[in-house]
N, C-alpha and C positions, 0 to 999 in steps of 0.2 A: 469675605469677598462680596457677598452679597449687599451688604448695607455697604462697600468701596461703588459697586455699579446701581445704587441707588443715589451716591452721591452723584455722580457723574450724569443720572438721568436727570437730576434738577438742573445742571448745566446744558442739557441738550433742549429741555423743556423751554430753557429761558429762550436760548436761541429759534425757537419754535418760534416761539411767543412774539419776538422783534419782528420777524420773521413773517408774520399773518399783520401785524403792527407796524407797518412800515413808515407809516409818521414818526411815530417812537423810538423807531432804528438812528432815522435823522437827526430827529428833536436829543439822541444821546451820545449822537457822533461829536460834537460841538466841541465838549469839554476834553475830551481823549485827544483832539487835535490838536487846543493849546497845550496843553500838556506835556503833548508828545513833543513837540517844536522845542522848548526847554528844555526835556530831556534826552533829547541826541545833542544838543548842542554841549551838555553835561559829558555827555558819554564817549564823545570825541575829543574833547579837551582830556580828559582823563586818558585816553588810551593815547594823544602824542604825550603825555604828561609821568605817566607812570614810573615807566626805567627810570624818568628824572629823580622821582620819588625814591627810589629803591636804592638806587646810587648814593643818594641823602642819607637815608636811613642807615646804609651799610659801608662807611669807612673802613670798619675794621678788614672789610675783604678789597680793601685795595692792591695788596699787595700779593694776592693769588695767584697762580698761575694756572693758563686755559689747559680745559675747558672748564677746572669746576666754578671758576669768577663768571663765566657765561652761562654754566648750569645753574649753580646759587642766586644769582637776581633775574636769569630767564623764567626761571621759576616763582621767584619773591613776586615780578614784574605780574605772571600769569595768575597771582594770586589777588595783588589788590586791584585788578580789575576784573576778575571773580568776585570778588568783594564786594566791589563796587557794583558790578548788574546785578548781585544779590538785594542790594539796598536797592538799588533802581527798580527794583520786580515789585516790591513791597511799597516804596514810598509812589512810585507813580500810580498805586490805585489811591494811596490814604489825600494824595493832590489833588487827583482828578475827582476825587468825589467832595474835596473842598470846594475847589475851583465852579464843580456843575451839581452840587446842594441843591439849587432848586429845581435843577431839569430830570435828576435823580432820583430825587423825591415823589414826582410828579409821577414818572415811569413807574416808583413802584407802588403807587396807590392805583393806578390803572390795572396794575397785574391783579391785584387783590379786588378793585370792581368786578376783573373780568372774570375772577375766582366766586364769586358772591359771596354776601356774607357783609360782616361787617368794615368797614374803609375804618380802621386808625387812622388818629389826626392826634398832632401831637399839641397842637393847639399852643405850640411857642412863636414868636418873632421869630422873624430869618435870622435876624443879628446873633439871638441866644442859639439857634439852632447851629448859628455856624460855629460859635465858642465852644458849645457841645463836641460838636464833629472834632473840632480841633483839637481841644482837649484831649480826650479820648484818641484819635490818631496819634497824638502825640505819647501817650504812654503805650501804646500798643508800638511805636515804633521803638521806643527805651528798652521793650523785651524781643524785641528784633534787633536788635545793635550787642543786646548782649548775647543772645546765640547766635550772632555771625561773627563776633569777637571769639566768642569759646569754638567755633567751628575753624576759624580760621587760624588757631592756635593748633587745631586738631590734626589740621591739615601738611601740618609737618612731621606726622609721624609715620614712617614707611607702609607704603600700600596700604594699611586701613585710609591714610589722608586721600589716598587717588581717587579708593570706591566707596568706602562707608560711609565718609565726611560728606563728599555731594551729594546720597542718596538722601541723607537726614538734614541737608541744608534745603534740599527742593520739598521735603515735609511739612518745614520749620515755614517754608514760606506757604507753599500751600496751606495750611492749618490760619494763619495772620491774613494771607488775602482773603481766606471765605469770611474772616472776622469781619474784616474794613466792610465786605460786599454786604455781609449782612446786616452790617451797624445801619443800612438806609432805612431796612424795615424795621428792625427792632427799633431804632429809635423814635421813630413815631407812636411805639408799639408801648415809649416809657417805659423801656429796659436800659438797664444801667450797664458800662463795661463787666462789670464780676459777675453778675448774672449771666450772662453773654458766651462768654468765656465759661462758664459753667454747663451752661446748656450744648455750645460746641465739644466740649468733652465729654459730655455723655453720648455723645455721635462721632465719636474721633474718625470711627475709618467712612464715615459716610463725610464729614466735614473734608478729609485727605481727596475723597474719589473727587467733589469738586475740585479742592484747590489746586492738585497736585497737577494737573491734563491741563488746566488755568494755567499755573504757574509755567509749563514747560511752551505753552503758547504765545505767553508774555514775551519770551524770549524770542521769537522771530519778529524781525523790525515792522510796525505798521499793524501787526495782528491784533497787538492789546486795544488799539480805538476804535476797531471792528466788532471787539467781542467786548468791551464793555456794558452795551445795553443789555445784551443778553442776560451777560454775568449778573446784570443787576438784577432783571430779571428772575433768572434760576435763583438766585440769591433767596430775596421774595418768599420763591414757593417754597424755596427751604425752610425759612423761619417760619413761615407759618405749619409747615408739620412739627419743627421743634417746641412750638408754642403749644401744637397740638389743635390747630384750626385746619380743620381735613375738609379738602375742596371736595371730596365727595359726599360728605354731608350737606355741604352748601350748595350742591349741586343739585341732590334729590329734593332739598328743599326748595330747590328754582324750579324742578320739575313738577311736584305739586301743584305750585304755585302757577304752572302754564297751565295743567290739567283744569283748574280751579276760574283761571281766562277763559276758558277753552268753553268751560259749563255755561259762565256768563254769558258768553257771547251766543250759544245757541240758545239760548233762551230768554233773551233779551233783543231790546227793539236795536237798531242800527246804529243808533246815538246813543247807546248806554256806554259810559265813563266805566273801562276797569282801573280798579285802584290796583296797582302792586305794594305790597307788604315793602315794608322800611327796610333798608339796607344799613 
């Protein structure tokens, strides 16, 4: 539980962080808004659309009699658009961080200045960076499609489908959003997906304490373009302790480094030039 509210402090941190950053809060509102606009226009058409589905799919229960033809596709009906805000929690971050690539990016090199230390720069074209992002979105969404297919398969077996199946579906997402939110750092950082995905499992319940309080917030309308900057944010300071780039070393090393100002200037004439050490 300890390393679950460890994750969860790099999600309160980010929000800190936008927070004292209020340029940055705006500068990452931008892309969660287009975003968002496409996706309720998605999620409305699917919820008048659904029964229509369900009725398609299930002929054979035409000839049923009420209530189980109303319990059998009330239910089918409440499942694929379960399904569907399943895929919307997951794919509205791997869009939005297509979509706002450079405003993303931006925000989380600022979080690692304001960390000290060294600024990764991934030193690509935007064009390769966005094939990158995509890429990689794209297979991390292939292993999201297939445990919402096996979940949703699961979800038809009495009582474990009601409680077990959603507890391990808001996991399955949580665990893929910290993925997407982290890919902004690590990829500047020149990590690859399998490394990525390696490194989040050696931290599973500290990767879950983010996702999962993420992923349950995604689901109230307008909240996800709120916390995205954050998210990216907390993100950020996550990878860089995964990486093992610990802001409190970068810290005492910024403190030296003032102490060291500090000497110059009293023993120096009024126009003496401090140099600060390279970042």
């Amino acid at each position: 539980m300890r390393d679950f509210g460890a994750g969860f402090g790099y999600l309160v941190q980010g929000q800190k962080w936008v927070g004292r950053h209020g340029r940055w809060f705006g500068f990452g509102l931008l892309p969660g808004l287009v975003t968002l606009i496409l996706y309720t226009g998605a999620l409305v058409g699917l919820g008048y659309g659904a029964d229509d589905v369900t009725a398609w799919a299930t002929p054979f229960a035409d000839d049923w009699t009420s209530p189980w033809l109303d319990v059998f596709r009330g239910t089918l009906t409440a499942l694929v658009f379960a399904f569907g805000l399943f895929l919307a929690v997951i794919t509205f971050t791997a869009v939005t961080l297509l979509v706002g690539q450079p405003f993303y990016e931006s925000l989380s090199e600022a979080v690692d200045r304001s960390e000290g230390g060294e600024v990764p720069e991934s030193g690509l074209p935007l064009w390769r960076e966005l094939w990158i992002s995509a890429r990689d979105s794209l297979r991390v969404l292939l292993r999201v499609a297939f445990y919402g297919i096996l979940l949703f398969a699961c979800g038809f077996i009495p009582v474990i489908g009601q409680t077990v199946v959603p507890v391990i579906g808001f996991c399955v997402s949580g665990f893929f959003l910290t993925e997407e939110l982290t890919a902004v750092a690590f990829q500047r950082r020149g990590v690859e997906l399998k490394e990525r995905l390696g490194l989040l499992r050696g931290r599973r319940t500290a990767v879950l304490g983010f996702g999962v309080p993420l992923t349950l917030a995604f689901l109230v309308p307008f909240v996800a373009v709120f916390l995205m900057p954050g998210a990216v944010a907390g993100a950020t300071l996550m990878a860089r302790d995964l990486r093992g780039e610990t802001a409190d070393d970068d810290r005492d090393g910024d403190a030296q480094e003032n102490d060291q100002e500090r000497g110059n200037l009293s023993s120096s004439s009024g126009d003496q030039k401090v140099h600060h050490l390279p970042h």
